[in-house]
N, C-alpha and C positions, 0 to 999 in steps of 0.2 A: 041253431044260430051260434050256441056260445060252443059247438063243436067245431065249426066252420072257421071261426072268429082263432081258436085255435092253430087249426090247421094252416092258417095264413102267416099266422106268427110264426111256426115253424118253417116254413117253405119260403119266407122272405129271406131268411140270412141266403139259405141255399141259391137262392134266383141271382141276389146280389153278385157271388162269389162267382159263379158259372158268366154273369155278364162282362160284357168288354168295359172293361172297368182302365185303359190305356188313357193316357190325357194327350192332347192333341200334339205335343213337343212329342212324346213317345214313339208315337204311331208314324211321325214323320221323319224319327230317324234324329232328333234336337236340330230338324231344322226351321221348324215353324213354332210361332206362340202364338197361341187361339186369341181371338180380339175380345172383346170388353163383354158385348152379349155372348159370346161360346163359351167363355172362363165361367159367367154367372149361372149359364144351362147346366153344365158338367158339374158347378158344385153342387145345385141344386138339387138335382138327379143323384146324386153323392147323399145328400143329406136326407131326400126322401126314402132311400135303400139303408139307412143305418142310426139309431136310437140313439147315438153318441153326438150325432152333429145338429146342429141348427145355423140358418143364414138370418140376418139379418142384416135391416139399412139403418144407416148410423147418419147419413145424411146426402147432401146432393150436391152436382158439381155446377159449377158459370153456366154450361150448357145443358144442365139437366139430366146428367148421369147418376145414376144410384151409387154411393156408396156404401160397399157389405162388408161386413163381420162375418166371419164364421166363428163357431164357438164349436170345442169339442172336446168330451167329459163322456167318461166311464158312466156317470151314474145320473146324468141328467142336469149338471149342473151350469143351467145356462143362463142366471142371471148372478147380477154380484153380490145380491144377497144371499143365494143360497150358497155360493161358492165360499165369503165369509163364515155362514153360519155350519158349514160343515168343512172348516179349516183346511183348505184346498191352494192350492199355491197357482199363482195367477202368471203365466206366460203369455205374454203380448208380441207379435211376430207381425210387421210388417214389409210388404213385398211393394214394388214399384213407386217409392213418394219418389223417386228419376223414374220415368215410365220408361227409357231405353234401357234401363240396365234390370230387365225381368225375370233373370233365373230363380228369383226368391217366389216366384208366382207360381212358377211352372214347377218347382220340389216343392214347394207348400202344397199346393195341389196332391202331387205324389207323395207325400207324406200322410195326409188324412186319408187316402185311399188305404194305406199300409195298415193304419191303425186302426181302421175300421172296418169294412167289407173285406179287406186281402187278408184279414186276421192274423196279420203280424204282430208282432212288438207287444204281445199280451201284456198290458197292467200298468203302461205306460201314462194311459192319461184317468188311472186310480184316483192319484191326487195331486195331481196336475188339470187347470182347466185351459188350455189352448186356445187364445183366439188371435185368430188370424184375420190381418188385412191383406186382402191378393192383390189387387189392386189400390195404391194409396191416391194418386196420381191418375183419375182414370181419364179427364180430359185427353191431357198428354200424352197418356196411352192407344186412343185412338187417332192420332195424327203419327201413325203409322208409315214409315218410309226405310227402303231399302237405304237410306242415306244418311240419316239419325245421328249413325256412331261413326265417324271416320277411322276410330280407334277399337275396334270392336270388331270379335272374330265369333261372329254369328248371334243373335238366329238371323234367316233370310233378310227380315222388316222387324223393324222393333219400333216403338213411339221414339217422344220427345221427351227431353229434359226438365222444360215449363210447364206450368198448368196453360189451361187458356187465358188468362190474364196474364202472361208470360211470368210468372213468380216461380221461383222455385223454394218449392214446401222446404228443404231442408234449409233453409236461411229463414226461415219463418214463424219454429217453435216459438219463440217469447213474444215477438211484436202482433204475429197472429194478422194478416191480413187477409190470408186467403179465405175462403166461406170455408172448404175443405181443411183447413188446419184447425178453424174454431170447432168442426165440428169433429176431427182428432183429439180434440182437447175435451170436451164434452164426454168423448167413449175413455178417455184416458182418466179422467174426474169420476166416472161410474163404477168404473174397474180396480183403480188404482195399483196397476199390477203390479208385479215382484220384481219381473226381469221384463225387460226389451230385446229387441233382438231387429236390426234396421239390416235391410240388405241389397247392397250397393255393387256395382261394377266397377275398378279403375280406371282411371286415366294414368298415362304416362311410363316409366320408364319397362323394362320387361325385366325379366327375372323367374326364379324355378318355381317359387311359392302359386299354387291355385289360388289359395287363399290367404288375404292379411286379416287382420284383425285390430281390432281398437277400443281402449276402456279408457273410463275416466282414472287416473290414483292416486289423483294429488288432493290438496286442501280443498277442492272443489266438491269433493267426494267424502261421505262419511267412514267414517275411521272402520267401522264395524263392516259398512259394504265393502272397502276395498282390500279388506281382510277376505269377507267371501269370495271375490273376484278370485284372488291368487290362490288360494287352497281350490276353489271347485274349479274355476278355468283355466288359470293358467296351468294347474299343475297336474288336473284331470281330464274334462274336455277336450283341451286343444290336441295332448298326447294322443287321446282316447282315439279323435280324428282321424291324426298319423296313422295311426297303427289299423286302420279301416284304411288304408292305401293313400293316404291324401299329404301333398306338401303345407303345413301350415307357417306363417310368419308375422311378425308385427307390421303395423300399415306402415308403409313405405311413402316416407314426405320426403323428396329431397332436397338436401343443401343446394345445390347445383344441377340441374335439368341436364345438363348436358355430359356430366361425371357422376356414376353413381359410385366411385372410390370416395368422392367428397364428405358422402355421409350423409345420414337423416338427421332430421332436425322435429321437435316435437311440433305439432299444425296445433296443439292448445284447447281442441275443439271450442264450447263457448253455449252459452243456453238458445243462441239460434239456430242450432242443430241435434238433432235426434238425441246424441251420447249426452253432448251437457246440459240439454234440458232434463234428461233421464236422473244426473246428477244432483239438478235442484232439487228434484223432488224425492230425495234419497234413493233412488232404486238405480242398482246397474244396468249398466245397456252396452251390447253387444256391437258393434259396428261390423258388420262383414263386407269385407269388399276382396270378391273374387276375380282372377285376373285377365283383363279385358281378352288381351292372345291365344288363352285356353279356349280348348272347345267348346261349343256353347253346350253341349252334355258332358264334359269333364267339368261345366263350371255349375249344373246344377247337379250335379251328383254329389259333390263337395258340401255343397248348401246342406240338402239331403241330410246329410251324413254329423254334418256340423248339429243341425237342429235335434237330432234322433241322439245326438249320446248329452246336449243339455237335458232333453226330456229322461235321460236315465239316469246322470245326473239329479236331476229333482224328483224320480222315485228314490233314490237311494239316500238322497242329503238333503233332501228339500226342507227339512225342518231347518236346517243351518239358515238357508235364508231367508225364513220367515222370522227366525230371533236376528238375524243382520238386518231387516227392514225395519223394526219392531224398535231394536235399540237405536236405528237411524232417527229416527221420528220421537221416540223420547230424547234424544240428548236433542233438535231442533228445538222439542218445548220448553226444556230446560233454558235453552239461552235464549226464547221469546219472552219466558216467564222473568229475564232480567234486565235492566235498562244495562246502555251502553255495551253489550256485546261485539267483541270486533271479530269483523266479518270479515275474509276475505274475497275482493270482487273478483280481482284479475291476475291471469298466471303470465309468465313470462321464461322459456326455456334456460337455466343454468347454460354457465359457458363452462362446465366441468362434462365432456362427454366421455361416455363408457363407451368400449371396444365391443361390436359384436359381429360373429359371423355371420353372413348375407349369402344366401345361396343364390346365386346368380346366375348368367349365361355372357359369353366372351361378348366382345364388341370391338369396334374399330370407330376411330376419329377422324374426322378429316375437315380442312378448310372447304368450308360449301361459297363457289361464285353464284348462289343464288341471295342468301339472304346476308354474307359476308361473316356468319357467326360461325361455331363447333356444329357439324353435323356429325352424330353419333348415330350408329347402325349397327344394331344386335343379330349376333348368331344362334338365334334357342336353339340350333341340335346340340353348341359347344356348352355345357356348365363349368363353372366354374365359382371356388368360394373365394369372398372378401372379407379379408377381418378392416371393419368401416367405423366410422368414431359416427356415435350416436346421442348428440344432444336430446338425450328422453326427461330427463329430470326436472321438474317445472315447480318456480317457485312465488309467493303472490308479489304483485309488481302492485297492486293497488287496493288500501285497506279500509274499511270504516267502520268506527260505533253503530251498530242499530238503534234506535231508537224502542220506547215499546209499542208505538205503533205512529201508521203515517195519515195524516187528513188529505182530504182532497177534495177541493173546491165544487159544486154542484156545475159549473160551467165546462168544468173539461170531460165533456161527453163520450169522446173515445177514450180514455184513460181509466176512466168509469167501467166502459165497455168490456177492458181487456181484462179490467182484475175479473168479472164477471165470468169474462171466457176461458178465465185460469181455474176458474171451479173456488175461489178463494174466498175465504170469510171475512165479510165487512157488515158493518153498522151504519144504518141510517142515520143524522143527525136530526130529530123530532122537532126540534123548537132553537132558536139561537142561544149559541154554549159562548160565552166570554171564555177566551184561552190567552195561553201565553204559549208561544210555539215558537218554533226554528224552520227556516227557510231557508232559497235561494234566490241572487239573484246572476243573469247570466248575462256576461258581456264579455264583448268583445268574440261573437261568434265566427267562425269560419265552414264556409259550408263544404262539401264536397265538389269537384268543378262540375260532376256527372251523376246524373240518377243512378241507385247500387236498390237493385229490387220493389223498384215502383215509384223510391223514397230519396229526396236530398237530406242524405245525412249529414250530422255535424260532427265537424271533424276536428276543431280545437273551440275553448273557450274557457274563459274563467269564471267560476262558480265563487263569488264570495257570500256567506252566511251570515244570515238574516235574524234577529231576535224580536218578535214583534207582539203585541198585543192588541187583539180584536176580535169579533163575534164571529164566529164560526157559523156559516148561514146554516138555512133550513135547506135538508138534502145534502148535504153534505157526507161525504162517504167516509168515515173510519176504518181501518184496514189492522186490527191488530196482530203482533208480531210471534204471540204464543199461539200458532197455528203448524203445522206441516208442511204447509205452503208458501214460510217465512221468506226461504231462500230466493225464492218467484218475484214474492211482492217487493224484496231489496234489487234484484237487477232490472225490474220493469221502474224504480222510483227514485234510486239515489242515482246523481248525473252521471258519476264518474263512470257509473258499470258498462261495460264495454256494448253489451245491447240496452243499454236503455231505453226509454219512449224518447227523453231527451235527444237522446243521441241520435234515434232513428227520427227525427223529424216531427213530433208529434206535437212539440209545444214552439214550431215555428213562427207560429204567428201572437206568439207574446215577446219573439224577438226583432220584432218589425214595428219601427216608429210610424206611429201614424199623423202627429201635428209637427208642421216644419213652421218656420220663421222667416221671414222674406231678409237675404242678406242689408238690402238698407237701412232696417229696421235691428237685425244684430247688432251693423255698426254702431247706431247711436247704442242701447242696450251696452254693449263692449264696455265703451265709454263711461258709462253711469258705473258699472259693477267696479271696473279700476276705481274709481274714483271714491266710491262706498266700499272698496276691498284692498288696504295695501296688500295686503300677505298674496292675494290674487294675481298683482301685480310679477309680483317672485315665481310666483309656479307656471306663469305666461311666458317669461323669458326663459325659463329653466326648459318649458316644450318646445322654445322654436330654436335649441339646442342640433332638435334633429332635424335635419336637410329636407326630408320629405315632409316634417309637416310645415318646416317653414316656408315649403312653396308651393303650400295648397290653401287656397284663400279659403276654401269650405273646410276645411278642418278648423282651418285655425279662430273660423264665426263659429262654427260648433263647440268649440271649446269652451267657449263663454254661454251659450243655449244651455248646455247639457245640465249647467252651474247655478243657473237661475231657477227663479221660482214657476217659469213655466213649463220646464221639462217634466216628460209623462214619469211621475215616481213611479210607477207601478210594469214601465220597462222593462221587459227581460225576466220580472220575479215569477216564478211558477207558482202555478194553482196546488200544489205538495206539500204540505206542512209537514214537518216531526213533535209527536207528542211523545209526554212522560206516561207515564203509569198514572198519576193522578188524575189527570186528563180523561185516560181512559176510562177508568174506572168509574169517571163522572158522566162518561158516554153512555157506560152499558148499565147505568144505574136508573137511564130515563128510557120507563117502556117503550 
């Protein structure tokens, strides 16, 4: 038996290497990608032929799709503890969260064949652990149509944009609604990896580049990370690519859709997408977006090519960015371990832009009698370069104190939920805590005229803060701010941050009056308050100043409601406190 038992282990690699080991994009020439069940058969079969890989489901989709991991390690490192305990550097590669733009599936694919059975790229994944998501998006991905991408030069059929709840996962890393993003977030909370790597298809203008590219490097990003960004990517990587036959360039935003001499303008990214959530949580993330017009096998060779010189890259310097994520995460606790830290929420692009050359292809302008605007129509056999002004430089538009940590009311159940789905560290509150805390409250909201992702967001209001003292119930959640996952819990809780819960609609209904007042009953009401209020009297005639509210008889009854003893005090204030460090400390003091 234990000859036999041999002789299998021997004769496995051989069987592996001799078998048709082509993915289905391959074999058709890049003109087909294999559907949701083929991709899962093929890694499967991949992973039972080779000791380095494991599948596994990380969760399920609206309609009951598995979603898989694949994980792959030289030496068996396929949980994140062992990968931790044997100091292995954690790459995270996901393919399709847009399920039409899939060349990141189909080289994913043919990249773990290479590393493993095809016995290439010897000692690449030493100490590196690889996991890969092939499908992020798998709903999406099976609503399958030759008609998906109007903008898009192959494969045959490719999915959709949306999940089946029509969300799209890239607008969803912080607010976290889809089941499929919390459960991104759950494999991202286990793993905690080093680098990301999202991989996307363009929309819009043409140009020579296959591939752009996109990093966080501003304030949003730790000092230490996007020091490794430019030494390993920019300055090795991306070359590295080139020089493997490939056009690489920066992702391409335009000033103007319809002149690409106008110039790019920075898009800011933001924590509800892949790069800036990658950013909260100190680690770089890759943005690849390969370009729609290329051939759909000149756009997954690129991929290929791009992933395969990170991964050598991180055999050769991989220790650089495990002391880059290392010193990320201590200087966060540094400034959670102090009150008043200032943060900055929000970027906004500099109007000082740098020149750079744009490798481009000719075009032509003309007055279109269809829609009455520039129609602009590119020649790719013609290239041509542009020296183009480039507003890259982004600096914070919106700033705050942190707090050392935030309370949160036992009522707001999904707010609850989401620190929960961030993997984030909080405290129970055991018994009633008398505090003294900082608040808000929110008025004069404005909503958006139209759902933006499932959600009526809020699009202006003013936030004025609150100083209050009161017993902080039982269940109440403490959130403190010397954690790693500071940055998370500041753009999911202070209003201003540009994804807030606030902002995405989550505390709408503390800004909805629920007791009205019958206007005959204001009137007299009115009446008494003038008469009990000189000063009142002043700030009455000083409102009806302005035309509109002097000729709206409901404003101008509300105005005196709002001011009386029966208006709801507790309008508009949010269930979020801000505590001190005392505070805390009196939290995590009761078992």
């Amino acid at each position: 038996m234990r000859l036999i038992l041999t002789l299998i282990a021997l004769l496995l690699p051989l069987a592996a290497t001799s078998a048709d080991w082509r993915t289905d994009a391959e074999i058709s020439g890049y003109q087909r990608t294999p559907r949701h069940a083929e991709s899962l058969a093929w890694l499967r079969r991949l992973a039972a032929a080779s000791t380095q890989l494991r599948v596994e489901s990380f969760g399920t989709s609206p309609e009951g799709r598995e979603l898989v991991v694949v994980i792959a390690s030289a030496d068996g490192s396929f949980t994140p503890e062992l990968a931790r305990a044997r100091g292995k550097r954690v790459l995270l590669v996901q393919a399709g969260i847009h399920a039409g733009e899939i060349e990141g599936k189909d080289a994913g694919m043919a990249l773990l064949r290479d590393l493993t059975v095809a016995g290439k790229h010897r000692g690449l994944l030493d100490n590196t652990v690889l996991v890969f998501i092939p499908i992020f998006n798998v709903d999406g991905h099976e609503r399958i149509s030759r008609y998906n991408r109007v903008n898009q030069n192959g494969p045959q059929a490719m999915g959709w944009r949306a999940t089946a709840q029509n969300l799209n996962l890239n607008r969803d890393h912080i607010k976290a609604d889809a089941p499929e993003m919390r459960a991104w977030l759950g494999l991202w909370t286990r793993w905690s990896p080093d680098l990301l790597i999202d991989i996307h298809t363009t929309n819009g203008a043409d140009y020579a580049y296959e591939l752009t590219w996109y990093l966080e490097e501003w304030g949003n990003q730790a000092e230490a990370v996007r020091a490794w960004q430019r030494e390993a990517l920019i300055d090795r990587v991306f070359p590295a690519t080139e020089r493997r036959g490939h056009l690489l360039g920066p992702y391409i935003n335009l000033i103007d859709h319809r002149d690409i001499r106008k110039g790019l303008v920075n898009f800011g990214s933001g924590p509800r997408f892949s790069t800036g959530y990658a950013a909260l949580r100190n680690r770089p993330g890759i943005l690849v977006e390969t370009h729609m017009l290329k051939p759909y096998a000149q756009r997954v060779k690129v991929t290929h090519a791009l992933l395969l010189e990170v991964l050598r890259e991180l055999r050769r310097n991989g220790d650089a960015l495990r002391r880059a994520v290392a010193a990320a995460d201590a200087a966060q606790l540094a400034h959670g371990a102090t009150d008043d830290y200032e943060y900055p929420l929000a970027f906004v692009p500099t109007d000082k832009p740098q020149t750079i050359r744009l490798r481009g292809v000719a075009f032509t302008q003309s007055r279109s009698e269809i829609s009455g605007d520039t129609w602009t129509r590119y020649e790719p056999g013609k290239r041509i370069d542009l020296d183009v002004p480039f507003l890259r430089e982004m600096v914070a538009a919106t700033s705050v104190r942190l707090p050392a940590a935030y309370a949160i009311k036992p009522a707001a159940l999904t707010t609850i939920e989401r620190i929960r789905a961030h993997g984030l560290a909080y405290l129970r509150v055991a018994s009633a805590l008398p505090v003294r805390a900082r608040g808000w409250r929110i008025e004069q909201p404005q909503w958006n005229a139209e759902p933006f992702e499932g959600r009526t967001a809020l699009r202006e209001f003013k936030a004025t803060e609150l100083v209050r003292e009161f017993e902080l119930p039982v269940g109440s959640v403490v959130v403190p701010m010397d954690q790693a996952g500071a940055n998370v819990v500041a753009h999911l809780l202070e209003p201003q941050a540009p994804d807030s819960l606030l902002r995405w609609g989550f505390f709408n209904a503390q800004l909805e009056r629920k007791e009205y007042a019958d206007p005959r009953k204001l009137e007299q009401l009115a009446r008494e308050m003038l008469a009990q209020q000189p000063a009142l009297r002043e700030e009455f005639e000083q409102a009806l100043q302005d035309p509109a509210f002097a000729a709206d008889p409901g404003a101008r009854l509300d105005f005196f409601f709002v001011r009386s003893p029966y208006a709801d005090p507790e309008l508009g204030v949010l269930p979020v406190w801000r505590i001190d460090r005392s505070t805390l400390e009196r939290v995590r003091a009761v078992p």
